[in-house]
N, C-alpha and C positions, 0 to 999 in steps of 0.2 A: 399513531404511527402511520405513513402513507403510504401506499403500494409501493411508491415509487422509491424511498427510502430504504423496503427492505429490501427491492430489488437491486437497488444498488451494493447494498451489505453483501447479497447472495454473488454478485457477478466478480464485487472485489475477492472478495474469498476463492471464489476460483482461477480466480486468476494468477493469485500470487501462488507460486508451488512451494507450498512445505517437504520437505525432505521424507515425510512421514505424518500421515492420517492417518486417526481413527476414528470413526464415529461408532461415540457410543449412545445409544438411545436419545439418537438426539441434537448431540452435542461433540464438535468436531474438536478436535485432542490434536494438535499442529506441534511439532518437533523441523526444527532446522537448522542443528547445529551453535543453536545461540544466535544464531544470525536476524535480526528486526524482530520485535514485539510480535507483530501480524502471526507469524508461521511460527512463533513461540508461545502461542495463547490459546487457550479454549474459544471456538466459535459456537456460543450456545445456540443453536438457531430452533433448535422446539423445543418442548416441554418434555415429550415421552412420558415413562409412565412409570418408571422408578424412582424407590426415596428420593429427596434433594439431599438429604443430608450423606447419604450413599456414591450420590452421582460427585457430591463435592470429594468427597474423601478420595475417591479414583480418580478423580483428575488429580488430585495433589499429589498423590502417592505417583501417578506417571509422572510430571514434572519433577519430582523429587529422584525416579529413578533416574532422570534425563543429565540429573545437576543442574537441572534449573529451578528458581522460584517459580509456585504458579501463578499463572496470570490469566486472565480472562480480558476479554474484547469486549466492551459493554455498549450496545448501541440501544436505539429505541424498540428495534426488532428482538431482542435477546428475549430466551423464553428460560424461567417465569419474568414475566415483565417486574419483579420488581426485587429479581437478582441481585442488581448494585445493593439497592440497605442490606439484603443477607450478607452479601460479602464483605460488606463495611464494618457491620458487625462482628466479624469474625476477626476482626485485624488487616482486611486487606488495605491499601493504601491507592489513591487514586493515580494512575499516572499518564501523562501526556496526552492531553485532550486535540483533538484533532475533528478538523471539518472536511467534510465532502461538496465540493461544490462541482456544478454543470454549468455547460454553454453547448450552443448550437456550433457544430464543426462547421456549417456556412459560413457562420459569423466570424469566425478563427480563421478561415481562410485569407481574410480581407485584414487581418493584422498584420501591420506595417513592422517589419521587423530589419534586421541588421542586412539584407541581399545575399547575407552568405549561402554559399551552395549548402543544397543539404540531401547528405544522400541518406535513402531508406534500403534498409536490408533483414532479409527478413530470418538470418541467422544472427548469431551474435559473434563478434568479431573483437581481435585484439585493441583495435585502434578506439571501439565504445566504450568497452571494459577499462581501459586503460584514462580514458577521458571520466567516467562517470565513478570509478574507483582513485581518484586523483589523491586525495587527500586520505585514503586506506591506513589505518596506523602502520596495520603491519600485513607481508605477502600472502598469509592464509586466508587474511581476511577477504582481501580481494580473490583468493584462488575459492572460498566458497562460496562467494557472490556470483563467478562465474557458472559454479554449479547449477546453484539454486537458478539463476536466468538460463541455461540451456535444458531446464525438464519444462518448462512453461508448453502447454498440452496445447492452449488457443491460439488463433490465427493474432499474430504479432510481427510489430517492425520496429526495430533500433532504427534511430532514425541519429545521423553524425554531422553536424556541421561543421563547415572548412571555414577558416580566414586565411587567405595567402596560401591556401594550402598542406596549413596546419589545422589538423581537430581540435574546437573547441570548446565544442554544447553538444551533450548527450538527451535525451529523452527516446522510453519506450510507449509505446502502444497497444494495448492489448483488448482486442476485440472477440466479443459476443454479444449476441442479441440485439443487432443494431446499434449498442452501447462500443464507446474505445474509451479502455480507461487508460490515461497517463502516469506514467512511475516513471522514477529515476532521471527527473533534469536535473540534469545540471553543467555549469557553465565554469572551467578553469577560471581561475580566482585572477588574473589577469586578463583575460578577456570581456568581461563582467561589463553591465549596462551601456553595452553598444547594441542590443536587440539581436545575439544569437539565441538566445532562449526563445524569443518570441516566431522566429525563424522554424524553431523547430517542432513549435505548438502548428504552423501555419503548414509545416511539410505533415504533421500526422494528421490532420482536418482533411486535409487532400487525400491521405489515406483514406483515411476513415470516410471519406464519400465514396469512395471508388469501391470500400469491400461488399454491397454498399450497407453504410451505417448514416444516422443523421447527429448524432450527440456523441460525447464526450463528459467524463466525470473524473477529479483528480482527487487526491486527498493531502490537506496540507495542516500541519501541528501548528494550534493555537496560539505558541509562544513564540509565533515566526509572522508578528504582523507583517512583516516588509514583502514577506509571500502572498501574506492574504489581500494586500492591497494590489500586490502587482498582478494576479489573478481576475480579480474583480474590474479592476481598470478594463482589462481583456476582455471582462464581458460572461466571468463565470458568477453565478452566483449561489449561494449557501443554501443546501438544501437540509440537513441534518448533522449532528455530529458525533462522536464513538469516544471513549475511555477506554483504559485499561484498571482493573483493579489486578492489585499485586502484594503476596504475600511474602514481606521480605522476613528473611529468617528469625530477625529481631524483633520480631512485631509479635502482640499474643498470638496463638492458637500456631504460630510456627513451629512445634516444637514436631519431629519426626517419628 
């Protein structure tokens, strides 16, 4: 596993704000209302110094208090390194593999995109929310999505792009440690492959020089070729990747 790899584990993690941490010996317990895997899973990030067989049972038993399945984040950084077979073991189920890839925010800035204006701000506003919650089944969902992006602790820019005036490509920015990680593009389902997304990689690189930072890292699910190619085109490339192990209630060792 490389420096570099877990470093990026450690800066996603804090970047994304769970509604509720706990670290226990170790091992970060993320509660957010149900809302994304990420701030719904255990971040094992060390080993500590308690049973494993103990440290499992507390996490299941908090996810259980939560009404949720447990789940875990499994990346090459997770401690004990060889967590996944334990929890595969036990009945957990693999879910939604997902990569992290990096590029040079120089290099993003020179991305030829759609010329839509694109404004950066550095609260969060109806008109982002509204653009990047489009497709929201239903109102609370989007009303805790709002939540969960206005407790974000790190220096961060919504960034909104216009066509004619109307918003139609969302993406966030969330910087530390010379790192801007990317979440949340996305681009109204009628606006789509005229280069507002790339628009809005090219206004957060501009950011991300000026805080100042030199790189950028995003994370995109494996079952989303048309993402990972349109990324890579751009100039990002795969540095590792993360799992979820998930213990659904039907599965052995689920029983409460």
């Amino acid at each position: 596993m490389s420096d570099l790899g877990a470093t990026l584990d450690r800066l996603a993690a804090r970047a994304w704000p769970a509604l509720e941490t706990e670290v226990r010996d170790g091992w970060w317990l993320r509660y957010n209302e149900g809302l994304h895997r990420r701030v719904n899973s255990v971040f094992p990030e060390k080993t500590g110094t308690d049973p494993l067989d103990t440290k499992i049972a507390e996490a299941e038993a908090y996810y259980r208090a939560h009404g949720l399945p447990p789940r875990f984040q499994i990346t090459p950084a997770c401690r004990p390194p060889d967590l996944d077979a334990i929890l595969a073991a036990r009945g957990y189920a693999v879910e939604s593999g997902v990569d992290i890839m990096t590029a040079e925010a120089a290099s993003l800035t020179q991305v030829r995109g759609s010329g839509a204006r694109v404004e950066i701000a550095a609260a969060l506003t109806p008109q982002w929310l509204g653009v990047h919650m489009a497709e929201a089944a239903d109102p609370e969902t989007k009303a805790r999505k709002g939540r969960m992006l206005e407790r974000i602790e790190r220096v961060h820019a919504f960034a909104l792009a216009f066509d004619a005036g109307r918003p139609v490509s969302a993406g966030l920015g969330i910087f530390e440690d010379g790192w801007t990680g990317v979440f949340g593009m996305f681009t109204l389902a009628d606006a789509r492959r005229q280069g507002h997304g790339q628009a809005v990689l090219a206004a957060l690189a501009e950011w991300t020089l000026a805080q100042p930072g030199r790189r950028t890292y995003l994370q995109v699910e494996r079952d989303n070729p048309g993402a990972l190619a349109f990324y890579a085109k751009l100039g990002f490339d795969a540095v590792h990747g993360y799992h979820y192990r998930t213990l659904w209630p039907d599965r052995p060792g689920a029983s409460t």
